[in-house]
Structures are given as C-alpha cells and as structure tokens.
C-alpha positions as CSV (number, residue, x, y, z in Angstrom):
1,X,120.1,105.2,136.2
2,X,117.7,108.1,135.4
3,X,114.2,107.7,136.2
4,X,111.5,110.0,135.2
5,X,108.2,109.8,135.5
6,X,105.2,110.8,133.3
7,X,101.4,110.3,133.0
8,X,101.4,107.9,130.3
9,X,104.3,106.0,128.2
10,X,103.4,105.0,124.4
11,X,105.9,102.1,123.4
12,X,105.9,103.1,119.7
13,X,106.1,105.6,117.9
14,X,104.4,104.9,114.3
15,X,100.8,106.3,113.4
16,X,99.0,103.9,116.2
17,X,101.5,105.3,119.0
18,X,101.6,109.0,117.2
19,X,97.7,109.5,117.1
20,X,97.7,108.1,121.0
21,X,100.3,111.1,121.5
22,X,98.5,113.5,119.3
23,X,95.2,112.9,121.5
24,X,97.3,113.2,124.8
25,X,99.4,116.1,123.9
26,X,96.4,117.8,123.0
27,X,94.8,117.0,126.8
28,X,98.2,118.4,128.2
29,X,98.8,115.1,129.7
30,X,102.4,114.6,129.8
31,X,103.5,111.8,127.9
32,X,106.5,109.9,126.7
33,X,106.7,107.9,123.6
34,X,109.7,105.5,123.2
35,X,110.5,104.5,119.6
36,X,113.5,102.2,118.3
37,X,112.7,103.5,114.6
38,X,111.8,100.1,113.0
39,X,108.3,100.3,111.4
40,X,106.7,97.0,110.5
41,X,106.2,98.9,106.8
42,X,109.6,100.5,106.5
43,X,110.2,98.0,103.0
44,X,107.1,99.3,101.3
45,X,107.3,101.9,98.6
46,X,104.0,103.9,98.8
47,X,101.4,103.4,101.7
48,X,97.6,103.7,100.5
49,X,94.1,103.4,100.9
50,X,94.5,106.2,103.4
51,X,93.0,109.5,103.6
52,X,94.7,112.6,102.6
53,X,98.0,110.1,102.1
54,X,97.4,108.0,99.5
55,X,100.5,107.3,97.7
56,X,103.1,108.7,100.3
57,X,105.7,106.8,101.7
58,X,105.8,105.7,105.2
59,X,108.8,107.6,106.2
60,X,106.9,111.2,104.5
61,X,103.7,110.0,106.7
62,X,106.0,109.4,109.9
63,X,107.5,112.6,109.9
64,X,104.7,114.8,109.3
65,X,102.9,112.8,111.9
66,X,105.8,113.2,114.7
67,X,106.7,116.7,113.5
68,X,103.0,117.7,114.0
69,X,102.8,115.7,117.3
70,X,105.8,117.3,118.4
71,X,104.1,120.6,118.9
72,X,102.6,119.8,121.4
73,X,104.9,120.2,124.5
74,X,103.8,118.2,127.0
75,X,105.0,115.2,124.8
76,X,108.6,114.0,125.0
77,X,110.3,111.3,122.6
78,X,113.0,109.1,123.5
79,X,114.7,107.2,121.4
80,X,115.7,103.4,121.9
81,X,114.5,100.5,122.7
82,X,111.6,99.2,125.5
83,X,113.1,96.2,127.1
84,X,111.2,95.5,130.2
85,X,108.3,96.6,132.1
86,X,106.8,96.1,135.7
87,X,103.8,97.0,137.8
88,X,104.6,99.4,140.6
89,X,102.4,100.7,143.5
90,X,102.1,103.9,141.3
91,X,101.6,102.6,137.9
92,X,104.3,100.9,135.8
93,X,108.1,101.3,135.1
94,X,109.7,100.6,131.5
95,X,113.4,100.4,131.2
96,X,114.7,100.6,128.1
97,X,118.6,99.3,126.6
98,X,119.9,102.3,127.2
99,X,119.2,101.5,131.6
100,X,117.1,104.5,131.4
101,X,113.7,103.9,133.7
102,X,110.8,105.6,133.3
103,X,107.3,105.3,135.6
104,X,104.2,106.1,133.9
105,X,100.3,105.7,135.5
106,X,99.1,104.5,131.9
107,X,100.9,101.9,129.1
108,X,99.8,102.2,125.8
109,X,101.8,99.8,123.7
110,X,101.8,100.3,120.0
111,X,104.5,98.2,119.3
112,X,103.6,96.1,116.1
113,X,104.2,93.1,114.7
114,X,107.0,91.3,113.0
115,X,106.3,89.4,109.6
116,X,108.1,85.7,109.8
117,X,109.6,85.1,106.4
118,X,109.5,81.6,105.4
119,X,112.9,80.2,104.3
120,X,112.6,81.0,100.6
121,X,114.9,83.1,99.0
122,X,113.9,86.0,97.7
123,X,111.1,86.1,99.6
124,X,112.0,88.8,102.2
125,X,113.3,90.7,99.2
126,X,110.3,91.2,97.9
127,X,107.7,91.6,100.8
128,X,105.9,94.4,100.8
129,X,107.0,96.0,97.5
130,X,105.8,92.8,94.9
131,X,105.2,90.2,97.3
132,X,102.2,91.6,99.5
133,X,99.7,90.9,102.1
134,X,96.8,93.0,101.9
135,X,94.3,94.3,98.7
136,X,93.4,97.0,100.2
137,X,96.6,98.3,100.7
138,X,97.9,97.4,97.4
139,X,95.4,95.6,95.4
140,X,95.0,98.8,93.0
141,X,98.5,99.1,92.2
142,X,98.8,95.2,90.7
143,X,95.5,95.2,89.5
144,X,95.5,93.2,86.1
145,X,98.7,91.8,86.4
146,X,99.3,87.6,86.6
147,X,98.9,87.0,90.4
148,X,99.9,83.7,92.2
149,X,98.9,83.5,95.5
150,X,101.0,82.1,98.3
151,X,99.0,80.5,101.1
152,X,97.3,77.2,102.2
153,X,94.1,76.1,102.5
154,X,91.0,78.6,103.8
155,X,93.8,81.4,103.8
156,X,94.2,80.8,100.3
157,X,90.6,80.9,98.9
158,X,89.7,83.9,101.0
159,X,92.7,86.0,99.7
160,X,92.0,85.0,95.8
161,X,88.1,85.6,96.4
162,X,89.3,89.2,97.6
163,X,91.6,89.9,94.1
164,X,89.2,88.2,91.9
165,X,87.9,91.4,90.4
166,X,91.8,92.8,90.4
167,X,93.2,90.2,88.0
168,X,91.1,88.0,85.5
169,X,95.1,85.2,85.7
170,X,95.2,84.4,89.3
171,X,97.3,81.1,90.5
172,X,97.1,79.8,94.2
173,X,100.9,78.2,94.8
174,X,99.7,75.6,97.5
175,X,102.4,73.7,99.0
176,X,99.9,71.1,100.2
177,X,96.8,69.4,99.4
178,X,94.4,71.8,98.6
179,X,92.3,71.5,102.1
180,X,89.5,73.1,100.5
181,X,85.5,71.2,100.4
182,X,84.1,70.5,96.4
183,X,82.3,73.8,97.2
184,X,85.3,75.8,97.2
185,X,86.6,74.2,94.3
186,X,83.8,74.7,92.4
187,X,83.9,78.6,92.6
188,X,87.7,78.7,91.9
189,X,86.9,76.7,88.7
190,X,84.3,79.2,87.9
191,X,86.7,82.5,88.3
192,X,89.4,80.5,86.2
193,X,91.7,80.5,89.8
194,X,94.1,77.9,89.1
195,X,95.5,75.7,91.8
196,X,99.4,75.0,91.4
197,X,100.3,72.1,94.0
198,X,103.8,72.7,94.1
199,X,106.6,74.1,96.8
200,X,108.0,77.2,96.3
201,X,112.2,77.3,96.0
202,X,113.1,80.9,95.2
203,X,111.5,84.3,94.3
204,X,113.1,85.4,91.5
205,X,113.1,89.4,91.5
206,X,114.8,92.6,90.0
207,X,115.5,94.9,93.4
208,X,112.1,93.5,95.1
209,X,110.1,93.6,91.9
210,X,108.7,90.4,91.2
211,X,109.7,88.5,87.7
212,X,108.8,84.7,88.5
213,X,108.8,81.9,90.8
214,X,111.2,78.9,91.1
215,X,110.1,75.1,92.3
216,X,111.3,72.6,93.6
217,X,111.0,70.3,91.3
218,X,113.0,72.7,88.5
219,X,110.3,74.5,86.6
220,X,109.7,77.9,86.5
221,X,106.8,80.7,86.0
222,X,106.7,84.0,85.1
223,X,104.7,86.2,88.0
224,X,104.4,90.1,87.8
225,X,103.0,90.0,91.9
226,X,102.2,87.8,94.6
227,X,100.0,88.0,97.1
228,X,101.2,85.8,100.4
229,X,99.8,85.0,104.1
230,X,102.5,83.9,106.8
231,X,103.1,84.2,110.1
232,X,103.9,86.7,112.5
233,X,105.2,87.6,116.3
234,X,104.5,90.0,118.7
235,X,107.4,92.2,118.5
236,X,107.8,92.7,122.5
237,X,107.3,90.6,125.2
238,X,106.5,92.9,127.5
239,X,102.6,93.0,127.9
240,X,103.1,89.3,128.3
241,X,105.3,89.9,130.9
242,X,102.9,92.5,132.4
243,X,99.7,89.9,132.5
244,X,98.4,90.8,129.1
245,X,96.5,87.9,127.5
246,X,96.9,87.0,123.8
247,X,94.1,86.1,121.6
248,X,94.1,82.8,119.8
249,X,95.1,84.5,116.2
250,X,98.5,86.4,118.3
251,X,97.1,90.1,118.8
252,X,97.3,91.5,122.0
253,X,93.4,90.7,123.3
254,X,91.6,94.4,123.9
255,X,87.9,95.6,124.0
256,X,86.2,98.3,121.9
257,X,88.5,100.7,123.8
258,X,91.6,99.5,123.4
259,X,92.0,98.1,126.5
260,X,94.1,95.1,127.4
261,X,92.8,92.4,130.2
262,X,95.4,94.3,132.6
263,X,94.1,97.9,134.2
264,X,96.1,100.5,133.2
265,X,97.5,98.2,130.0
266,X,96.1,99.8,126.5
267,X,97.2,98.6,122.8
268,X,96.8,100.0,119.2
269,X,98.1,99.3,116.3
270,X,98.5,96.0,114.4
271,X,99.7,94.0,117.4
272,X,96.0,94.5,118.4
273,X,94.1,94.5,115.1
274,X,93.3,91.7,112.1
275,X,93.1,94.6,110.0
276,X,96.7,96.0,109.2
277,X,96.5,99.3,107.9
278,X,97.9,102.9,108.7
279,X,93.8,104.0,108.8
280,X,93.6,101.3,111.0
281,X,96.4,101.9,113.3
282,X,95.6,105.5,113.2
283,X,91.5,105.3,114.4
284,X,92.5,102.7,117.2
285,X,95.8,105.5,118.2
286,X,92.9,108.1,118.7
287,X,91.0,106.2,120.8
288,X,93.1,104.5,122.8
289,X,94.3,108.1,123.7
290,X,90.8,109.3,124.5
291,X,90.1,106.6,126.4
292,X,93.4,107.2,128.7
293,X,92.4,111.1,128.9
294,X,88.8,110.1,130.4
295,X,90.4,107.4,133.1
296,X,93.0,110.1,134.4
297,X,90.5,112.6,134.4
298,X,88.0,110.2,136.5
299,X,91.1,109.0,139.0
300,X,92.2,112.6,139.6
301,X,88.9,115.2,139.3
C-alpha cells in the first residue's frame, strides 16, 4: 500500500468538491480530491438556473470546472472510490478500493446523495429528464405543459403551490388519502389542482420523455412532465463512521461554515443542503474551502 499524505482530502469531485479545490488550490494548500465519476445529475439533459451555465450539460460544466481547477498545481486528483476513513493522531486516513491510503489534516466530503427510485417502471427512466424534482432547476423548461405531481401529503401541496404559476392543468397522483386539513383543500380547489387518489403502475415514456401514466387499476393518462418527491441516501458511510451526526431530514448536520459536529470533518454539496442545485453546491464548495484555509492558517502561523 501507498500512502501519501496531503493538507486536505475532498471526497468528490463535482462542483461542491471542485469549488472546495478551486479555493484551496488557490491558497497553495496541497490537496487531493478523490472522485469515482458518478454525479448525482449525470441523467439530466441541461443543468440551469445557474449563472453563466444556464442550459449546459453537467458533464460540459464538470470539465471546465476540473480543467480550470486543475491549474492549480498544488491539487492532485485520483480517481476511484473512498471506501473507509479513520481518525489518526495527525488528522485522518481514507483508503480507497483501489488499497491506496491517503492522510490528510482536513476532510471535506462532497459526496452527494443517491435518489431511491420507487419500484415503478419507468420511473428511473425518466428521472431527471421528464420526471423531476426541483422548479427551479426545471420548472422553465415544462412550463405550460399538463403536470401530475407525484408525492403524498404536505410534500405534495408544497410542490404544486411552487408550479402553480408554471402550468394552469396540474394533477397531484396521491397514492394515499389526501393527508391534507380543509384549508389545503380549499386552495387546491381554487387553482383548479386536481387530486388523483390512485397508485401509480408504470411510467410510460419515449427514451425518458414522459407520454403518460399507467394505474393500477388499468386506466391510463396522458402526462407531458411530472414532478416527484422520494427518498434518498447518503451515498457514503463514512462521516458516520467518522462521528458525523445526521440531521433528522438525512443531510450531513453542518453550521453556517460547513462544518460537521466532528473537528476537522467539513461537508458541501447536497449531502449537506435541502436545496439541491449546482449554485448551491458551488457557494457551499467556496466556503467550505475558505473556511479550511483560515483553520490551517490559525493551527500553523
């Protein structure tokens, strides 16, 4: 086994674990990002609602952001896999599949999440291309096309209050009683949302692109998009493993700073933020590498 040893270690290397390297790089720290190459967006055409990119596609975004990272030379990339970290007396060792071991003063894991599909078919198909989670991030795109909504309860009315001014033929497919108070239902009545009680058996799509939905009881209707909330994992273990606490949603739990409840322990990204976006992951990249800067600085000046 190899080991080598750096100032800090970014598990990730999309635009949360990029812009924590861009920062770095620029402070000459010497830093190592480890990436497996599996974006939690790599199935979605066009990324948006981001400055100066709106309308690329993840992978153009990616590789402008590790080619201009890259420049910097005291960053170094390895690819593979994280598979297990532990606290030593001088910061922190990662190995990854490969049995390389690295050591590192400072963590910063950018790692993600991963979506849980539901066991529809079709479903995975179709996520993040016609079947998506956020209006922000694709709202403009499907605006004024016939919308169903696939989620339960509060999750449900929040998502078509947010697409209410995008589409005027909105449907909420709720597989269970509407759990929603007289108030609730009121305002859906009053926006012309329909509420669809029934449980979804397929997606029925052209190569991702939405054409209708199949139920379990036979019928059928035509859909142009979907808009859906379901679950989702942390995609390592590892800060777990490490002491990291977990807030009650699943995000890593860190302050304004990015810091995890563990010294040393910073995460960006979406494993860390309710608000999935590449802006997002970007902003909280920047200053999770700042902040690392400032606490090697203050250990070492």
């Amino acid at each position: 086994m190899t080991t080598k040893d750096y100032e800090v270690i970014v598990i990730g290397g999309s635009y949360a674990g990029l812009s924590s390297a861009m920062t770095l790089g620029r402070s000459l720290r010497k830093t190592l990002v480890i990436d497996a190459g599996m974006p939690c967006n790599r199935q979605t055409p066009h990324s948006h609602n981001f400055l100066t990119q709106d309308g690329s596609t993840p992978q153009q975004i990616s590789e402008i952001a590790k080619k201009q990272v890259s420049a910097y030379p005291s960053v170094s990339f390895f690819d593979g896999l994280a598979t297990d970290g532990k606290r030593i007396e001088e910061g922190f060792e990662i190995t990854t599949s490969t049995g390389t071991v690295f050591t590192a003063k400072k963590l910063v894991f950018a790692t993600g999440i991963k979506d849980v599909m539901p066991p529809i078919k079709g479903f995975s198909e179709c996520w993040g291309i016609s079947v998506v989670h956020c209006p922000y991030c694709h709202g403009y795109e499907i605006r004024g096309k016939k919308t169903a909504v696939i989620a339960d309860g509060d999750k449900a009315y929040h998502l078509a209050s947010l697409i209410d001014n995008l589409s005027d033929n909105i449907t909420l497919i709720i597989s269970t009683k509407p759990q929603l108070d007289d108030d609730k239902l009121k305002k859906l009545k009053k926006h012309n949302i329909r509420i669809l009680e029934k449980e979804i058996a397929e997606i029925v799509h052209k190569d991702g692109q939405l054409e209708g939905i199949t139920f379990k009881d036979g019928s059928r209707e035509d859909f142009e998009c979907a808009y859906a909330s379901i679950p989702f994992q942390q995609n390592t273990a590892i800060p777990q493993s490490l002491g990291c606490k977990l807030t009650e949603h699943g995000y890593i739990e860190v302050n304004f700073m990015q810091k995890t409840t563990e010294n040393g322990i910073f995460a960006c990204g979406d494993n860390s933020a309710m608000m999935r976006s590449v802006a997002t992951a970007v902003y909280s990249g920047n200053i999770t590498g700042a902040i690392i800067n400032s606490e090697l600085t203050q250990e070492s000046f």
